[in-house]
C-alpha positions in Angstrom: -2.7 12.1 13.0 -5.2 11.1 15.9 -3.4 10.4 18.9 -6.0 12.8 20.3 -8.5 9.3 20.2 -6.3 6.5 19.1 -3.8 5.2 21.3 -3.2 1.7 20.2 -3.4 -0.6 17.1 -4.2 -4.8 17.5 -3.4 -7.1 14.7 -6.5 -9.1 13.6 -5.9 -12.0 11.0 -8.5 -14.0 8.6 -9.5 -16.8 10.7 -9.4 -19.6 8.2 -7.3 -22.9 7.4 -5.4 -20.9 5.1 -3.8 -18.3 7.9 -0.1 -18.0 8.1 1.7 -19.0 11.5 3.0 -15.7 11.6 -0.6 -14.2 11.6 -1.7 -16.9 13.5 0.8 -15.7 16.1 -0.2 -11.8 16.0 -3.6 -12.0 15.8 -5.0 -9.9 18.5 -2.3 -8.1 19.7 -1.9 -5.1 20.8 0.7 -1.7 20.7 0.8 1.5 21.6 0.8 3.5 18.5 4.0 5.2 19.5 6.1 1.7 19.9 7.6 -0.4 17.2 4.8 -2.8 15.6 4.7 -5.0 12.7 2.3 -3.7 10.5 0.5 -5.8 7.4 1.3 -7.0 5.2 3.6 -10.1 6.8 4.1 -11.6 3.9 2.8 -11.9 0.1 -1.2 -12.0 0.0 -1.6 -11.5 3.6 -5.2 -10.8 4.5 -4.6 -9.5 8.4 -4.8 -6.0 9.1 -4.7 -3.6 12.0 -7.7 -2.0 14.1 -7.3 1.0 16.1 -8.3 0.9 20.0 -10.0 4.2 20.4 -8.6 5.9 24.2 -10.8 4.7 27.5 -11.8 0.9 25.4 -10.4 -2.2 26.2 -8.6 -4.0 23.8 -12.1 -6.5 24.9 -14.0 -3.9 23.5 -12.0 -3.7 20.4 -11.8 -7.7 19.5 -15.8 -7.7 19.9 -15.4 -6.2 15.8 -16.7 -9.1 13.9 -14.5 -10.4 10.8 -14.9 -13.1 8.2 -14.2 -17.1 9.1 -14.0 -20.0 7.4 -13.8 -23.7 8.6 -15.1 -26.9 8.0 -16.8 -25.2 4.5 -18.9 -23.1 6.5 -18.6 -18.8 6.3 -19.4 -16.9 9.1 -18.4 -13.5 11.2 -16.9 -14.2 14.4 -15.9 -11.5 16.7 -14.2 -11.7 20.8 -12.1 -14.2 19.5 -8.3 -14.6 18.7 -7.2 -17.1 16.2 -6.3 -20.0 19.0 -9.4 -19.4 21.0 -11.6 -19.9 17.7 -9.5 -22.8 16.5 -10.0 -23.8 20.5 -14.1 -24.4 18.8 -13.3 -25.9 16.0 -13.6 -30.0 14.8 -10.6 -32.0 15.8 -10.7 -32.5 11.9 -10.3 -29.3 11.2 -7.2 -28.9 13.9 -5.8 -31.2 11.8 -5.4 -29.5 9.0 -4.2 -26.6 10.0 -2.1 -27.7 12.9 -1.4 -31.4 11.9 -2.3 -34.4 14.2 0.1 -34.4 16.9 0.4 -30.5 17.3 -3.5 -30.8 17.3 -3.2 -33.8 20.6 -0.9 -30.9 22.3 -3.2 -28.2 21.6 -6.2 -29.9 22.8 -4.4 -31.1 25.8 -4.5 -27.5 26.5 -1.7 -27.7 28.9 -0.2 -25.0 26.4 -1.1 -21.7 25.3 -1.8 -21.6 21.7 0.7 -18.1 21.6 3.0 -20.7 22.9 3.3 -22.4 19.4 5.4 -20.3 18.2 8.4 -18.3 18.1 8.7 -14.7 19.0 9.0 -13.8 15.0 5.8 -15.8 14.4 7.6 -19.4 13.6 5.8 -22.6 14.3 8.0 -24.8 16.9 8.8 -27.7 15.9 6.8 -30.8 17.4 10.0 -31.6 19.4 10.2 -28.0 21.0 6.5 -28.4 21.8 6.9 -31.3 23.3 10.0 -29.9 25.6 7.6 -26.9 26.7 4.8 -29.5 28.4 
């Protein structure tokens, strides 16, 4: 009903310990309104949503929208960042317990992209796959 300002949607997910891989995996991208796109929710008590991009913005422009985030017992609104680049700034304790310890010593290798976790339907590789990708 407003493709006269909106052109695109991008997925943005709760940044907390408690995020699903699958929202993990979407969060901040982006579709044209008009393609196929999973919309929330992915799953039972899923807290991600979906955020227009108004036409002539950047999808930049669009992730600088603050939203809620949780680590390390400490609340606060983050915004310009998807869920690997703010995990990217979190403690190597917290890594831990969302990623586990030796998905945590490949993610802060950084020699792969944290998208690159998972499957194309959102599925956490196994340790093994990861290791295949380096």
């Amino acid at each position: 009903k407003n493709a006269d300002v909106i052109d695109s949607v991008m997925w943005r997910s709760t940044l907390d310990s408690r995020t699903s891989n699958i929202c993990q995996s979407l969060d901040g991208k982006v579709w044209k309104v008009t393609d196929p796109h999973p919309t929330p929710p992915a799953h039972p008590n899923c807290r991600s949503f979906l955020v227009p991009v108004v036409k002539g913005s950047t999808a930049q422009q669009t992730r600088k929208l603050t939203r809620p985030a949780v680590a390390d017992g400490k609340a606060k609104r983050v915004r310009n960042a998807t869920y690997g680049e703010w995990l990217g700034k979190q403690t190597r304790g917290f890594q831990e317990q969302v990623l586990g310890i030796r998905r945590t010593e490949i993610f802060r290798e950084g020699n792969l992209k944290f998208d690159r976790f998972f499957t194309k339907d959102g599925k956490a590789l196994t340790i093994k796959q990861l290791e295949q990708k380096l």
